[in-house]
C-alpha positions in Angstrom: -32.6 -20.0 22.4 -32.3 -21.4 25.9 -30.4 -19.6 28.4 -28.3 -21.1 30.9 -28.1 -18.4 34.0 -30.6 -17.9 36.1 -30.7 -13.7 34.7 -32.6 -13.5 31.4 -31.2 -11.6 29.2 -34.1 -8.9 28.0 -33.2 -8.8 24.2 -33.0 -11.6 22.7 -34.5 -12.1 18.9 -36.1 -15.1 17.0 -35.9 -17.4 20.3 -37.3 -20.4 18.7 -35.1 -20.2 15.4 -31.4 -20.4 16.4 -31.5 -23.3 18.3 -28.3 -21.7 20.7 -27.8 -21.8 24.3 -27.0 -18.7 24.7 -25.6 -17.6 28.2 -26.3 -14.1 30.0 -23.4 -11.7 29.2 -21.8 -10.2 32.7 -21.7 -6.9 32.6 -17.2 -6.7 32.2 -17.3 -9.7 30.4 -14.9 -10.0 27.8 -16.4 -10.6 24.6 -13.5 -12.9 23.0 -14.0 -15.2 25.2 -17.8 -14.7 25.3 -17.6 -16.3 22.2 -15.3 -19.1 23.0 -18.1 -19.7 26.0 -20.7 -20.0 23.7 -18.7 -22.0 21.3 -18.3 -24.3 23.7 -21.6 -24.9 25.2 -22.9 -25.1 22.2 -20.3 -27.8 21.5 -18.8 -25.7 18.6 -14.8 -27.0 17.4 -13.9 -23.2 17.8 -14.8 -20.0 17.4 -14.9 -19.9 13.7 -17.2 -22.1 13.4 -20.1 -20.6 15.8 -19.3 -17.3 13.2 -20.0 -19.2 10.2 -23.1 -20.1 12.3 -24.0 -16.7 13.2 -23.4 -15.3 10.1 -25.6 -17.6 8.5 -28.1 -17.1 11.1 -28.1 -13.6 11.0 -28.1 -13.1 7.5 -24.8 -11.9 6.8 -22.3 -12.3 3.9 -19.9 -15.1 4.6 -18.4 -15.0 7.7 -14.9 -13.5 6.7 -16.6 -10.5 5.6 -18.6 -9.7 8.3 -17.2 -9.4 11.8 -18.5 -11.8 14.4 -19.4 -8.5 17.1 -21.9 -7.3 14.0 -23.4 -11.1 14.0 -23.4 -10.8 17.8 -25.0 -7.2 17.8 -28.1 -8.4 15.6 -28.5 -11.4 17.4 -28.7 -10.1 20.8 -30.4 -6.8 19.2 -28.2 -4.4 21.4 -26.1 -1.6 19.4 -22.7 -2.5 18.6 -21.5 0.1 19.6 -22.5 -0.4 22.9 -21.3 -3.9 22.4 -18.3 -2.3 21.7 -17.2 0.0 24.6 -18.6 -2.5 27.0 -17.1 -5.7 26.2 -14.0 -5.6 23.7 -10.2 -3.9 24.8 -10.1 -2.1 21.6 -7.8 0.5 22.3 -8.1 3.3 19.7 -9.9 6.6 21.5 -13.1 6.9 19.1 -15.7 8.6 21.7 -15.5 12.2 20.3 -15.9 10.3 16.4 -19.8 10.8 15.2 -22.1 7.3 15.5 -21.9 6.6 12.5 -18.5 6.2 11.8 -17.9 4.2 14.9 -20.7 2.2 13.2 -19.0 1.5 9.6 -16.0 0.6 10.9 -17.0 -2.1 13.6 -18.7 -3.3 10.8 -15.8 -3.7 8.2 -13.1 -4.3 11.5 -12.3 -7.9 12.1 -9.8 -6.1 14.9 -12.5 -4.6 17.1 -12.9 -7.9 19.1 -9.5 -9.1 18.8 -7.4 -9.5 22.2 -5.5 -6.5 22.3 -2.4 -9.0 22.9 -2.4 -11.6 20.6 0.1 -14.0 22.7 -1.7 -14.3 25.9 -4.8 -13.3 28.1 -5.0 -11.8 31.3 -6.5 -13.5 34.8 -6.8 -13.0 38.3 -6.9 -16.5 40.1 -9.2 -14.8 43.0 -11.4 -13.6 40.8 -11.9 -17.8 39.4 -12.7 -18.0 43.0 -15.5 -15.6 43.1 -17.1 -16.7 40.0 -17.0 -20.3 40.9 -17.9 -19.1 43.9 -20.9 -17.0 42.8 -22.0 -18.8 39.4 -20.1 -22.5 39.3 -17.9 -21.2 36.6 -15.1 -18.8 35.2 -15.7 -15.9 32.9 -12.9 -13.7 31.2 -12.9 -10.1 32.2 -12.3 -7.4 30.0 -10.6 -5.0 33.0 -7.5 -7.6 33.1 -7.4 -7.5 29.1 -7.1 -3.9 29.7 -5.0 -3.7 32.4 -1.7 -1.8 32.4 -0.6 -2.9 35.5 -0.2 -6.9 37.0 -1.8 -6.5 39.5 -5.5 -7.3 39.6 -8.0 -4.1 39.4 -10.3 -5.8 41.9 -7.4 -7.5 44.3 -4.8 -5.3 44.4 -2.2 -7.5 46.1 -2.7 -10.6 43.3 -0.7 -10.7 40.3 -2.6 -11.6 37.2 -1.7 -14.7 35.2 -1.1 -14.4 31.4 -3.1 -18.2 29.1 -0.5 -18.9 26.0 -2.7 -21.8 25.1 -3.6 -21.6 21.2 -7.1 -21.0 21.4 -6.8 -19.4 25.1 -10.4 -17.6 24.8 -12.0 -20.8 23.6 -11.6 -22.4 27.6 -12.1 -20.6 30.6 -9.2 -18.8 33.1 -10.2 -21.5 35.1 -9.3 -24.6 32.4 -6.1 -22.7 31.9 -5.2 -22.8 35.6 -6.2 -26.2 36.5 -3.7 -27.6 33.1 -0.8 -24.9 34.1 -1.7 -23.2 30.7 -0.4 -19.8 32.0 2.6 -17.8 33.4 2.5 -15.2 36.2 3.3 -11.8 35.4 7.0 -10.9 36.0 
């Protein structure tokens, strides 16, 4: 696996045998569109298809058996749990539920990666500027998936912009606001 930022990430598996470019996951990073960004950069039609790959990869039943955040989890050998609370806007409280519970049902959930709504994502257009800024490219954030508000966690005085593009996660915030794929919020 060859990675493409200049962090490493510390735990990756079977390097040599995957073949993927497989970029560092930021720390809010959402991880819908974590997958679209590996997807892409690993040229990938769409998402689907870099599960099918994973699953395979990772020895999984076929992919629409196995959700993509297991694949994920044993590829990158962190918990998926962890996984979980970190990087997906799942909304239903689980943290007083025992381990292992969490841990069967992220594994038969195709919902606990899915974009809590399924019309449009969220974006801040000055947080595009401090990626590109900061890394040369844009990243979706899982605070402005969460967000109640429309304003901007980070930049209080910016509205966020809501991608209706089919296949929104698959290109970056910044695709969506260079082809006007996006509304403000209202």
């Amino acid at each position: 696996i060859m990675l493409v930022t200049e962090e490493p990430l510390k735990n990756l598996s079977d390097q040599h045998y995957y073949g993927l470019k497989i970029p560092t996951l930021f720390e809010d990073e959402y991880l819908t569109g974590y997958f679209g960004r590996i997807a892409k950069l690993n040229r990938f039609e769409n998402v689907t298809k870099l599960h099918m790959f994973l699953s395979q990869k990772t020895h999984q039943n076929i992919a629409r058996s196995t959700p993509i955040l297991i694949c994920l989890s044993k590829l990158l050998q962190i918990d998926p749990i962890d996984l979980w609370k970190n990087h997906t806007a799942y909304t239903f409280k689980l943290e007083n539920d025992n381990p292992e519970n969490i841990r069967d049902l992220l594994a038969r959930s195709h919902y606990s990666t899915r974009n809590r709504n399924f019309y449009s994502s969220l974006f801040c257009s000055q947080c595009l500027q401090d990626d590109l800024e900061r890394y040369g490219y844009t990243y979706w954030r899982r605070v402005h998936q969460t967000s109640e508000s429309k304003f901007c966690n980070k930049h209080s005085t910016i509205k966020l912009y809501k991608a209706f593009e089919n296949d929104r996660l698959f290109y970056s915030p910044a695709w969506h606001l260079n082809n006007e794929a996006y509304r403000e919020l209202a």
